[in-house]
DOMAR-58352 format. One record per residue: x, y, z of N, C-alpha, C, O, CB in turn; residue in three letters. Coordinates in steps of 0.02 Angstrom, whole numbers. Glycine has a CB too. Layout:
N
(r (X, Y, Z), (X, Y, Z), (X, Y, Z), (X, Y, Z), (X, Y, Z), "Ala");
...
***
This chain:
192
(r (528, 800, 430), (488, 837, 476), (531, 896, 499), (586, 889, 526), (464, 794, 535), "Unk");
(r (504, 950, 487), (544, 1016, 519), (514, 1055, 551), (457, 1057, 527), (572, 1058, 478), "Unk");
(r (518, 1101, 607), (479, 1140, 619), (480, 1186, 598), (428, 1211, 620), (473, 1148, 658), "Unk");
(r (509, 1229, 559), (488, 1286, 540), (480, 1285, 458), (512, 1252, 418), (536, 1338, 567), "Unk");
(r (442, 1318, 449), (421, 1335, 353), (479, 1348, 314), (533, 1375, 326), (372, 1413, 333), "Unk");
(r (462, 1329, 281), (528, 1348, 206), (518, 1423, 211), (468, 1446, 240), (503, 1313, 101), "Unk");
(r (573, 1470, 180), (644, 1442, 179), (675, 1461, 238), (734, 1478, 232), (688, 1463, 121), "Unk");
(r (654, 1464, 284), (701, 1475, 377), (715, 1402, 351), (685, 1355, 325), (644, 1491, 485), "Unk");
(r (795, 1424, 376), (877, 1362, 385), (830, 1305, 469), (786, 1320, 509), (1004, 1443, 433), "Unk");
(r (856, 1263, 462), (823, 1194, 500), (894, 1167, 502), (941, 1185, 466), (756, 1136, 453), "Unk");
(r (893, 1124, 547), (944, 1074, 548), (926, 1005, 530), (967, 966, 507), (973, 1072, 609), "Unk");
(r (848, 986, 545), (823, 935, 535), (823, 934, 455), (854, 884, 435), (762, 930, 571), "Unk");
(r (798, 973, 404), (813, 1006, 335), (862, 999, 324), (871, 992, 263), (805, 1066, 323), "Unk");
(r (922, 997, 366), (1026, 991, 337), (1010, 928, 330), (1013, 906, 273), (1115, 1008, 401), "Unk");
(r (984, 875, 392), (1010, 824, 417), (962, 768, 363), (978, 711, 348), (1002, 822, 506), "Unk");
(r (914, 798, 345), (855, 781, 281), (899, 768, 211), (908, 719, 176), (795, 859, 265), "Unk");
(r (922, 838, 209), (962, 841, 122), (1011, 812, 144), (1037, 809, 88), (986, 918, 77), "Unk");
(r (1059, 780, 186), (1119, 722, 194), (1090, 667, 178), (1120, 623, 147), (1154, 710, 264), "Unk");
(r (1021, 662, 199), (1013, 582, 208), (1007, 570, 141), (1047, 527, 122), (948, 551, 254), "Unk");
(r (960, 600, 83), (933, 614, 12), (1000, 620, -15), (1007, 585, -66), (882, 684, -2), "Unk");
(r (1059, 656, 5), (1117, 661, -47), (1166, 579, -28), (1219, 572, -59), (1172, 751, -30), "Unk");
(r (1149, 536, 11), (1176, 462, 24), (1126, 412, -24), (1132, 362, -60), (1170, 439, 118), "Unk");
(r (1080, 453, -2), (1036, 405, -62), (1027, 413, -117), (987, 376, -145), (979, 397, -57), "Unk");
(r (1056, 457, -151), (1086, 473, -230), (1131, 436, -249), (1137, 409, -304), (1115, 537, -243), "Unk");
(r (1176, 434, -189), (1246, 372, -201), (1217, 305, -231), (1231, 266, -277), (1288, 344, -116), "Unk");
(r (1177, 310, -191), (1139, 211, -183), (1069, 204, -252), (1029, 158, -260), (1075, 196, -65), "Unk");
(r (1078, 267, -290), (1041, 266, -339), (970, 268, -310), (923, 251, -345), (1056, 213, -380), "Unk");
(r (963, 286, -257), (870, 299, -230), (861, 384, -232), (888, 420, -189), (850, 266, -124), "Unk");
(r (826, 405, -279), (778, 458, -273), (756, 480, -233), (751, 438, -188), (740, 456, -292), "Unk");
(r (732, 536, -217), (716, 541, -141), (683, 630, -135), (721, 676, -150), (804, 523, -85), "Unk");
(r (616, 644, -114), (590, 716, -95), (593, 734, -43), (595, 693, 3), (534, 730, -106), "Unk");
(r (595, 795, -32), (584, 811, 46), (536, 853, 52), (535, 904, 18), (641, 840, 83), "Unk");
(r (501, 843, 86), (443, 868, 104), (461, 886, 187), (483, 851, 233), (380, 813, 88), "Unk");
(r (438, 969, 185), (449, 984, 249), (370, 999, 292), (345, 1056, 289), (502, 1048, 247), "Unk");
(r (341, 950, 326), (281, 958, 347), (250, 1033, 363), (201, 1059, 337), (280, 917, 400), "Unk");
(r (299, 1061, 417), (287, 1134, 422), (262, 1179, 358), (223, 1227, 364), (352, 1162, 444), "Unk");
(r (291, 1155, 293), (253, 1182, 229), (173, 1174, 215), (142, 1197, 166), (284, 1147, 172), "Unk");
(r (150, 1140, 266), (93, 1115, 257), (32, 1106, 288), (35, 1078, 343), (105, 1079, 248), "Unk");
(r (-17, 1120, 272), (-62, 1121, 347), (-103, 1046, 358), (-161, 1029, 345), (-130, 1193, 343), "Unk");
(r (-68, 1024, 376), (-81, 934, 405), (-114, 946, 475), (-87, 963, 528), (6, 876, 419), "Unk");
(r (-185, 932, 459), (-227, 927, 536), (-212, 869, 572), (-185, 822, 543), (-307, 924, 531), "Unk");
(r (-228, 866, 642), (-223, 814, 679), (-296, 771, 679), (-357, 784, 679), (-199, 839, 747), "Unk");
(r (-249, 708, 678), (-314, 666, 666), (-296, 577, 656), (-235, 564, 656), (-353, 700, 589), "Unk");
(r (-317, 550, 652), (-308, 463, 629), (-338, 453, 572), (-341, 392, 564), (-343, 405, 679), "Unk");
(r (-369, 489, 513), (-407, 487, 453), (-372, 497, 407), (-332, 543, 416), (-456, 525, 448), "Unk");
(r (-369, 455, 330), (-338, 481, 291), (-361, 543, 273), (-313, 570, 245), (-330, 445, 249), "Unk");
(r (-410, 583, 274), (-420, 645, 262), (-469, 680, 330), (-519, 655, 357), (-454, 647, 188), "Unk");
(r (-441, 737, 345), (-471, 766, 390), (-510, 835, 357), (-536, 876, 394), (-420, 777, 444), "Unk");
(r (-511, 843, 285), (-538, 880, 242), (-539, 940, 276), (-493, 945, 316), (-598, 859, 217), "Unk");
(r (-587, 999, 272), (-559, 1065, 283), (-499, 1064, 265), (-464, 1028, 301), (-562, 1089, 345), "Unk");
(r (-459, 1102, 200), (-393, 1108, 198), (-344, 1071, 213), (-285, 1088, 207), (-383, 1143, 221), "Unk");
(r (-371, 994, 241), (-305, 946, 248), (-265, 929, 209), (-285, 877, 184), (-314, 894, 262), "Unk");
(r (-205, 947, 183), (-158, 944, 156), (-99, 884, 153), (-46, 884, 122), (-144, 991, 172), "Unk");
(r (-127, 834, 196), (-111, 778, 217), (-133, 719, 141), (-91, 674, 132), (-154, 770, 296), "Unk");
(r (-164, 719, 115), (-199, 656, 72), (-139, 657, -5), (-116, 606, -31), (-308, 682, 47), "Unk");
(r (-126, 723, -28), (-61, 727, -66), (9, 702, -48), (51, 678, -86), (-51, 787, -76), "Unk");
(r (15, 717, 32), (69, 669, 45), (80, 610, 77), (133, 580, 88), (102, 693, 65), "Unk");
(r (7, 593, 95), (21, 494, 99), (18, 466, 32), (54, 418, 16), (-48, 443, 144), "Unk");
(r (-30, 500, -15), (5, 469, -93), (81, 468, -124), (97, 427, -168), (-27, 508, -148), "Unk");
(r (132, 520, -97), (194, 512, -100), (235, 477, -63), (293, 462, -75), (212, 555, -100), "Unk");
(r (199, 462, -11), (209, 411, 44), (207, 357, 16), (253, 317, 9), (163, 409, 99), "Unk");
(r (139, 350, -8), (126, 276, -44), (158, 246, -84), (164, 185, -84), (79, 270, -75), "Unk");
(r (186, 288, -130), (221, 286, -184), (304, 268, -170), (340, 243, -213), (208, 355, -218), "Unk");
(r (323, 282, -111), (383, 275, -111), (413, 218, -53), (367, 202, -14), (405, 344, -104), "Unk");
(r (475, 185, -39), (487, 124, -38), (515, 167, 18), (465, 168, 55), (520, 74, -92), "Unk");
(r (551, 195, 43), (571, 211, 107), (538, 308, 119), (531, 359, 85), (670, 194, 110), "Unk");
(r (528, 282, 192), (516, 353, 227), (573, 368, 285), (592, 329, 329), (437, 355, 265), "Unk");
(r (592, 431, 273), (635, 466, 323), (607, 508, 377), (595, 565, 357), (676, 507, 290), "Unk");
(r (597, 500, 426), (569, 541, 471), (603, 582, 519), (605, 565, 579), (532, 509, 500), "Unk");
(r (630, 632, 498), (674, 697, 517), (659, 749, 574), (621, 797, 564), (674, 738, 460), "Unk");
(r (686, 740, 628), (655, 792, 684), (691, 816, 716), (741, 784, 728), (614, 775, 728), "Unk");
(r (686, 876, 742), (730, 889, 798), (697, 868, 875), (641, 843, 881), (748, 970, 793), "Unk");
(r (742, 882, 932), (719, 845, 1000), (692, 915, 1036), (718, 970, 1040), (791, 799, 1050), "Unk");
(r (625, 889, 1060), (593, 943, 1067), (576, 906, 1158), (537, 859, 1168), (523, 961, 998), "Unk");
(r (608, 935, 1201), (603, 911, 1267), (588, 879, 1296), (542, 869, 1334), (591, 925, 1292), "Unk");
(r (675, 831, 1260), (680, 759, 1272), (616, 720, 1218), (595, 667, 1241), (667, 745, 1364), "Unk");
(r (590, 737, 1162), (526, 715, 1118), (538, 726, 1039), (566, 772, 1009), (457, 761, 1140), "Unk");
(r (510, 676, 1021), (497, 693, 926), (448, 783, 941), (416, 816, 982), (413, 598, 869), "Unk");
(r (468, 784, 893), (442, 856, 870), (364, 842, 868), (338, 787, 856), (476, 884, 789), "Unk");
(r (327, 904, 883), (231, 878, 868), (241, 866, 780), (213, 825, 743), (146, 970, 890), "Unk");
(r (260, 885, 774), (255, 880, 699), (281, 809, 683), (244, 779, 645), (299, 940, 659), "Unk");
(r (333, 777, 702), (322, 698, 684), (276, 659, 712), (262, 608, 681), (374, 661, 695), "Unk");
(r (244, 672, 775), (219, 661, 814), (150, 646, 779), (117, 594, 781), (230, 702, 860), "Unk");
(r (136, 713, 741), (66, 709, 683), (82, 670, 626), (42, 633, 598), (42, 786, 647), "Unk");
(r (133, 678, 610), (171, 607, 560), (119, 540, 565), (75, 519, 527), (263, 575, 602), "Unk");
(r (147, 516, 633), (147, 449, 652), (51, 434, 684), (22, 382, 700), (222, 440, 721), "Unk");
(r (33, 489, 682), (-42, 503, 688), (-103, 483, 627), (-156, 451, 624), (-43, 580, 696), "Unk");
(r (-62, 523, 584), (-91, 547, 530), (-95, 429, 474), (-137, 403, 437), (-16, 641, 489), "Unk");
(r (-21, 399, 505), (-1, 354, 493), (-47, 295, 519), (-44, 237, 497), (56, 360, 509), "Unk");
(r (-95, 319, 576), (-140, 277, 613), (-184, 248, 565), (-209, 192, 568), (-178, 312, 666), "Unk");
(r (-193, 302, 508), (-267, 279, 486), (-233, 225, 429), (-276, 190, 403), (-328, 354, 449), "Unk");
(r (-175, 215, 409), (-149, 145, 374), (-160, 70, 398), (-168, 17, 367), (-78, 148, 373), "Unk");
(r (-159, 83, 456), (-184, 18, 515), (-223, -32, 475), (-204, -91, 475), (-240, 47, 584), "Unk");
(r (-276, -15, 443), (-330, -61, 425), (-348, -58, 353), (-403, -78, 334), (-391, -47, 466), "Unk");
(r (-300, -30, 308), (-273, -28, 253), (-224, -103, 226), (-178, -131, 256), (-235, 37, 262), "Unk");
(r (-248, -115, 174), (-211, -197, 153), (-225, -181, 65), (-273, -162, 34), (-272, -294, 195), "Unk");
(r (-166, -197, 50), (-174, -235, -34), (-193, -275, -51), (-204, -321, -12), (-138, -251, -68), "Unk");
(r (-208, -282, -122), (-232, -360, -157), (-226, -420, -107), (-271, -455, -85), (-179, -384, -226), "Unk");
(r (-162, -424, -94), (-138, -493, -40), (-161, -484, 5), (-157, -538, 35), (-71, -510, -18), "Unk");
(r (-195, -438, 45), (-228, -442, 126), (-165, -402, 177), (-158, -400, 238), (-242, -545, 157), "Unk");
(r (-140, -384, 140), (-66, -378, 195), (-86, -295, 200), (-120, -264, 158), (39, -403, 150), "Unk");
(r (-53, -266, 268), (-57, -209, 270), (-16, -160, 233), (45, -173, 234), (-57, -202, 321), "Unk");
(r (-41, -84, 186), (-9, -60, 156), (51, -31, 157), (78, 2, 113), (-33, -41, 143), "Unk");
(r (71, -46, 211), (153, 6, 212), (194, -55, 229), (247, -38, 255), (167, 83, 286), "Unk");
(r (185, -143, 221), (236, -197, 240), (264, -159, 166), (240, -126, 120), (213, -299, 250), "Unk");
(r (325, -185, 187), (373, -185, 97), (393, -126, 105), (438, -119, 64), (329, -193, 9), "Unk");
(r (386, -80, 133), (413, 9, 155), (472, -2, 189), (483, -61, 205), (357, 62, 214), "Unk");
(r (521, 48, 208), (557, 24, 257), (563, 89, 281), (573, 130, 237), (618, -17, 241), "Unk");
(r (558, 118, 353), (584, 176, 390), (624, 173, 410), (654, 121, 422), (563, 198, 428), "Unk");
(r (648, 240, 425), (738, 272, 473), (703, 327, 490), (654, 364, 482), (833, 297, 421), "Unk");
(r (744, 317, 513), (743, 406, 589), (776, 426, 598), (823, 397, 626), (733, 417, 661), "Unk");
(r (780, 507, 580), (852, 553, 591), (823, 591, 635), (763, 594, 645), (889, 600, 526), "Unk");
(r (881, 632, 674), (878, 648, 721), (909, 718, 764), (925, 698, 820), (889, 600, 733), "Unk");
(r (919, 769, 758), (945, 804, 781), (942, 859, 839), (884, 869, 857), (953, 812, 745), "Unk");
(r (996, 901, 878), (958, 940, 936), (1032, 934, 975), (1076, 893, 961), (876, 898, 979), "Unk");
(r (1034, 987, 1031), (1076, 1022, 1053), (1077, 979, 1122), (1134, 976, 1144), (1060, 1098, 1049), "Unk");
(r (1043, 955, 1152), (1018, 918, 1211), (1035, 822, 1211), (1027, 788, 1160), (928, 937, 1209), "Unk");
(r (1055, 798, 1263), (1020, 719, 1245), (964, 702, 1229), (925, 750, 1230), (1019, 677, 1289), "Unk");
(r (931, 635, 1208), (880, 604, 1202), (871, 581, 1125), (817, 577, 1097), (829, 644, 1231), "Unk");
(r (934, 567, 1095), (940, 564, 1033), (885, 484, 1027), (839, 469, 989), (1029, 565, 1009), "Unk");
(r (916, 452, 1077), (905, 374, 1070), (833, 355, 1094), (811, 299, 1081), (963, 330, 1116), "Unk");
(r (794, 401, 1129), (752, 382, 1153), (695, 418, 1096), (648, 381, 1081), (756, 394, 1227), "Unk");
(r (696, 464, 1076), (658, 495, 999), (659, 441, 951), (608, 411, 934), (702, 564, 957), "Unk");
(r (739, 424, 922), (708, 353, 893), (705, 307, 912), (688, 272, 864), (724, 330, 852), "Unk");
(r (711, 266, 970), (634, 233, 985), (575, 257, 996), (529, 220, 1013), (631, 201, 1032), "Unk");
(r (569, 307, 990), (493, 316, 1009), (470, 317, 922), (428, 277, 901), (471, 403, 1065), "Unk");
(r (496, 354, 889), (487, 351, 802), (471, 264, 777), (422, 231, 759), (577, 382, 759), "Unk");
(r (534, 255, 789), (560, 181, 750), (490, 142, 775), (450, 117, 735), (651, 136, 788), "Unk");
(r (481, 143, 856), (404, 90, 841), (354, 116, 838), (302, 84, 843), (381, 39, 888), "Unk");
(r (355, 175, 830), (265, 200, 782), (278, 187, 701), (237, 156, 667), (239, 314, 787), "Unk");
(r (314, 202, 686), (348, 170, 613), (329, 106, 597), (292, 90, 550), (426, 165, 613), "Unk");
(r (360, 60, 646), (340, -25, 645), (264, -30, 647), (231, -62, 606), (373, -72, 717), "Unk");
(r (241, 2, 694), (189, -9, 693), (142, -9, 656), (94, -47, 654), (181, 7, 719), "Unk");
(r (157, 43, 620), (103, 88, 555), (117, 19, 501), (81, 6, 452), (147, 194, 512), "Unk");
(r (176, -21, 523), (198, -72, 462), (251, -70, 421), (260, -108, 374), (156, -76, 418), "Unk");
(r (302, -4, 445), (360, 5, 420), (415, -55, 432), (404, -77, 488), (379, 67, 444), "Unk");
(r (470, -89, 401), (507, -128, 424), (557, -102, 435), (561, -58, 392), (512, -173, 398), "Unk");
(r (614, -101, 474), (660, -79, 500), (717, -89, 476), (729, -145, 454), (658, -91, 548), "Unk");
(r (758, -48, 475), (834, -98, 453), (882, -83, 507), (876, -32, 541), (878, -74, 370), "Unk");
(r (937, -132, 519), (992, -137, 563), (1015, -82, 567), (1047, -72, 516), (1040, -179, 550), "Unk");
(r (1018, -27, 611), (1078, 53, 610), (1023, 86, 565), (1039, 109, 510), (1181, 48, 559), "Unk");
(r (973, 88, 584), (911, 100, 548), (913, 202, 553), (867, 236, 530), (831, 50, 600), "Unk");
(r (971, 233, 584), (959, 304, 609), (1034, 337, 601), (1090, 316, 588), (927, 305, 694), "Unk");
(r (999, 410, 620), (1078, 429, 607), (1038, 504, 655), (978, 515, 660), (1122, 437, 494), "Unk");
(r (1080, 534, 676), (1075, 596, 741), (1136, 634, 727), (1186, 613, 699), (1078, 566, 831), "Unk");
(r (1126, 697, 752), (1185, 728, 776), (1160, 760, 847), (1113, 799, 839), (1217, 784, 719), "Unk");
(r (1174, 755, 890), (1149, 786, 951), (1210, 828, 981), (1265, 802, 986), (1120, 729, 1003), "Unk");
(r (1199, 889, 998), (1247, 943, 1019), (1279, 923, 1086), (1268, 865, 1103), (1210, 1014, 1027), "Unk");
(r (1313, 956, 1121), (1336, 975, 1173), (1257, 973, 1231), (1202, 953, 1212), (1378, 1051, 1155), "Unk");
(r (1269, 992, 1284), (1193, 992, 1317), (1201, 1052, 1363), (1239, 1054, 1411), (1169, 916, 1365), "Unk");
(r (1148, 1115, 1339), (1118, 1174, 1375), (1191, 1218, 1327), (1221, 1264, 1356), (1112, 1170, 1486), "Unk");
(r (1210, 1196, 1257), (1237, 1238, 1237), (1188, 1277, 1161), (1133, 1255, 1144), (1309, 1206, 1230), "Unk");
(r (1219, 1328, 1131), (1190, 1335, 1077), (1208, 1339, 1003), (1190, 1370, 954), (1168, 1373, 1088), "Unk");
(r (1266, 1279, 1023), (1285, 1267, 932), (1240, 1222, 909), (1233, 1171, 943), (1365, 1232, 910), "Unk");
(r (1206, 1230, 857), (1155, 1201, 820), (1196, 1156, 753), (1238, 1189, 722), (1100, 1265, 795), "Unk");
(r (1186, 1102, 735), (1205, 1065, 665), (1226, 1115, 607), (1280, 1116, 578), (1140, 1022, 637), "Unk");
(r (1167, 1157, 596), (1166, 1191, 529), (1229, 1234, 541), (1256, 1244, 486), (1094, 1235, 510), "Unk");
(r (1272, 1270, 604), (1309, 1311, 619), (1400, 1269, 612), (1452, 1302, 610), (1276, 1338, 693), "Unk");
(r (1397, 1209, 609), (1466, 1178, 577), (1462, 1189, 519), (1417, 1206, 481), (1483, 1106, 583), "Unk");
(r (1538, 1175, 515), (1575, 1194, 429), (1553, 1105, 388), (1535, 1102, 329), (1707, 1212, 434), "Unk");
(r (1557, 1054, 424), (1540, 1002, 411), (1515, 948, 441), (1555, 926, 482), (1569, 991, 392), "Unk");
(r (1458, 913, 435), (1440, 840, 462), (1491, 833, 508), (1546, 852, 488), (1439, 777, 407), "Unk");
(r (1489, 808, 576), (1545, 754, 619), (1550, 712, 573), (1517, 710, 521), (1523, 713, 693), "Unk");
(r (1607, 665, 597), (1631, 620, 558), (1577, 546, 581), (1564, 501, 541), (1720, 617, 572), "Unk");
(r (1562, 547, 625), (1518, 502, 681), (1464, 506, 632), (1451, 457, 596), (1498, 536, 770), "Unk");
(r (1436, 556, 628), (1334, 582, 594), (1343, 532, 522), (1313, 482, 502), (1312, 712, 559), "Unk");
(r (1403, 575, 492), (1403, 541, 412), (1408, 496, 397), (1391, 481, 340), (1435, 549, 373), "Unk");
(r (1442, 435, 456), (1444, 374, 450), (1399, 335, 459), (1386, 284, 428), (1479, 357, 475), "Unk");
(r (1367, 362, 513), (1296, 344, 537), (1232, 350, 469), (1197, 307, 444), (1278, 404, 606), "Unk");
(r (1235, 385, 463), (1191, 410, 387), (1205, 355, 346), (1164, 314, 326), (1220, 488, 341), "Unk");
(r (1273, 355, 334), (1295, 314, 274), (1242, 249, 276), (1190, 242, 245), (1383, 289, 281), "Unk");
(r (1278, 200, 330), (1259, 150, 340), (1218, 133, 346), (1208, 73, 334), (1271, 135, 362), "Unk");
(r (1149, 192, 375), (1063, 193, 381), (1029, 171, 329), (993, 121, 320), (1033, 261, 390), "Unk");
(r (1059, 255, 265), (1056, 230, 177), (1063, 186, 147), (1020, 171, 106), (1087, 248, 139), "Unk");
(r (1133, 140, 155), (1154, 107, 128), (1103, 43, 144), (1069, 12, 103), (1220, 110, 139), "Unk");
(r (1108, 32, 226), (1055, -22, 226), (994, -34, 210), (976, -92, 201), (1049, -36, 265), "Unk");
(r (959, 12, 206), (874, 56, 207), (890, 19, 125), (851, -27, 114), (858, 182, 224), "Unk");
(r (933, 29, 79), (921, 37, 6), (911, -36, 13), (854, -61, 12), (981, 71, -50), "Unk");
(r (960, -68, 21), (958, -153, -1), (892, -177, 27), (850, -215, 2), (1027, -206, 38), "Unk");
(r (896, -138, 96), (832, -212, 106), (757, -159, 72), (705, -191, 66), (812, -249, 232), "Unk");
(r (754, -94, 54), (686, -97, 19), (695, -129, -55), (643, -149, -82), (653, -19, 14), "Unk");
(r (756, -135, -90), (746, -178, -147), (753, -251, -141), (752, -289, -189), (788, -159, -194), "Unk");
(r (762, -274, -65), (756, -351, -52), (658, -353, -50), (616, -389, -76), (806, -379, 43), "Unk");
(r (656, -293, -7), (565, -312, 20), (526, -303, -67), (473, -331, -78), (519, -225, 101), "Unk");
(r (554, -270, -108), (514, -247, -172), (524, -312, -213), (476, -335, -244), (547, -171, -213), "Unk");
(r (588, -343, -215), (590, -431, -232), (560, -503, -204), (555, -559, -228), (649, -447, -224), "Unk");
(r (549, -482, -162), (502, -526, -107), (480, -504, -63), (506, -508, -7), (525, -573, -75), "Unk");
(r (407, -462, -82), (378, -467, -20), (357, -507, 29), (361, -569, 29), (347, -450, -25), "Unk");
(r (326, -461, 89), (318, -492, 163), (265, -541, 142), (224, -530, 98), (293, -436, 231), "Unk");
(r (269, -593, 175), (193, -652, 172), (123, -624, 188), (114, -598, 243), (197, -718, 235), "Unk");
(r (65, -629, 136), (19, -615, 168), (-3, -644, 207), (30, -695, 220), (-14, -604, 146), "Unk");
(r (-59, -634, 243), (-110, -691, 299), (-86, -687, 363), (-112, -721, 408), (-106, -779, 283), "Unk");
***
């Protein structure tokens, strides 16, 4: 999730392509899709038609075993734009496979996080359980942030490199996120 359109520089976009270049390590594939590219209406429907641009990327959604949900902190808040994320995620609710189970068990989410201000921790919780909710499963150190100084204006994208703190954090998000979506893809969740 970014707010601004390709190609304006993002930090949520740096903090996106870190998470995707950890998960190359761990042999997981990985797109980024920057919502701002896109005109995703607000709504709880898988399609809100007029130009909803949304139905191409819950099929890549669908398709894929973990979602990253990338934002910057927008006063003390997920960005509207994850915000329509986790909206757009409503209409999965009453969605189930063959087994009866809802379609996004066996997924696993993380939440990255970035911004110049506090409220790193309270964005992902607010992410992490719309995530759960939608049916994402979580993993332990499930996030990774870099949050600035506070009322200053060095931004992420403006270091020479990751903190040493962010990359570790990342690491371990990836690293865990990988095992348990190829634990949940070996045994899935119980239906019923």
């Amino acid at each position: 999730m970014h707010p601004f359109p390709s190609p304006k520089a993002s930090s949520s976009d740096l903090l996106a392509r870190q998470v995707a270049a950890d998960s190359r390590e761990h042999l997981v594939p990985s797109e980024i899709l920057r919502i701002s590219d896109f005109n995703v209406k607000p709504g709880v429907l898988k399609d809100m038609e007029e130009s909803d641009q949304w139905p191409p990327i819950r099929q890549t959604l669908l398709a894929a075993d973990t979602l990253v949900l990338s934002t910057p902190i927008r006063v003390d808040h997920p960005s509207s734009l994850a915000q329509r994320v986790l909206e757009r995620l409503d209409a999965e609710l009453s969605e189930t496979d063959e087994q009866g189970r809802p379609i996004l068990f066996g997924k696993v989410g993380l939440v990255a996080v970035v911004g110049n201000e506090d409220g790193a921790h309270h964005v992902i919780a607010d992410l992490g359980q719309g995530l759960a909710d939608a049916g994402f499963t979580l993993v332990a150190r499930g996030s990774t942030c870099w949050v600035g100084q506070a009322m200053h204006t060095t931004d992420c994208q403006d270091l020479q490199q990751s903190p040493e703190s962010t990359a570790i954090a990342t690491g371990i998000a990836i690293r865990n996120a990988a095992h348990l979506a190829r634990l949940l893809k070996a045994s899935p969740c119980p239906a019923g």
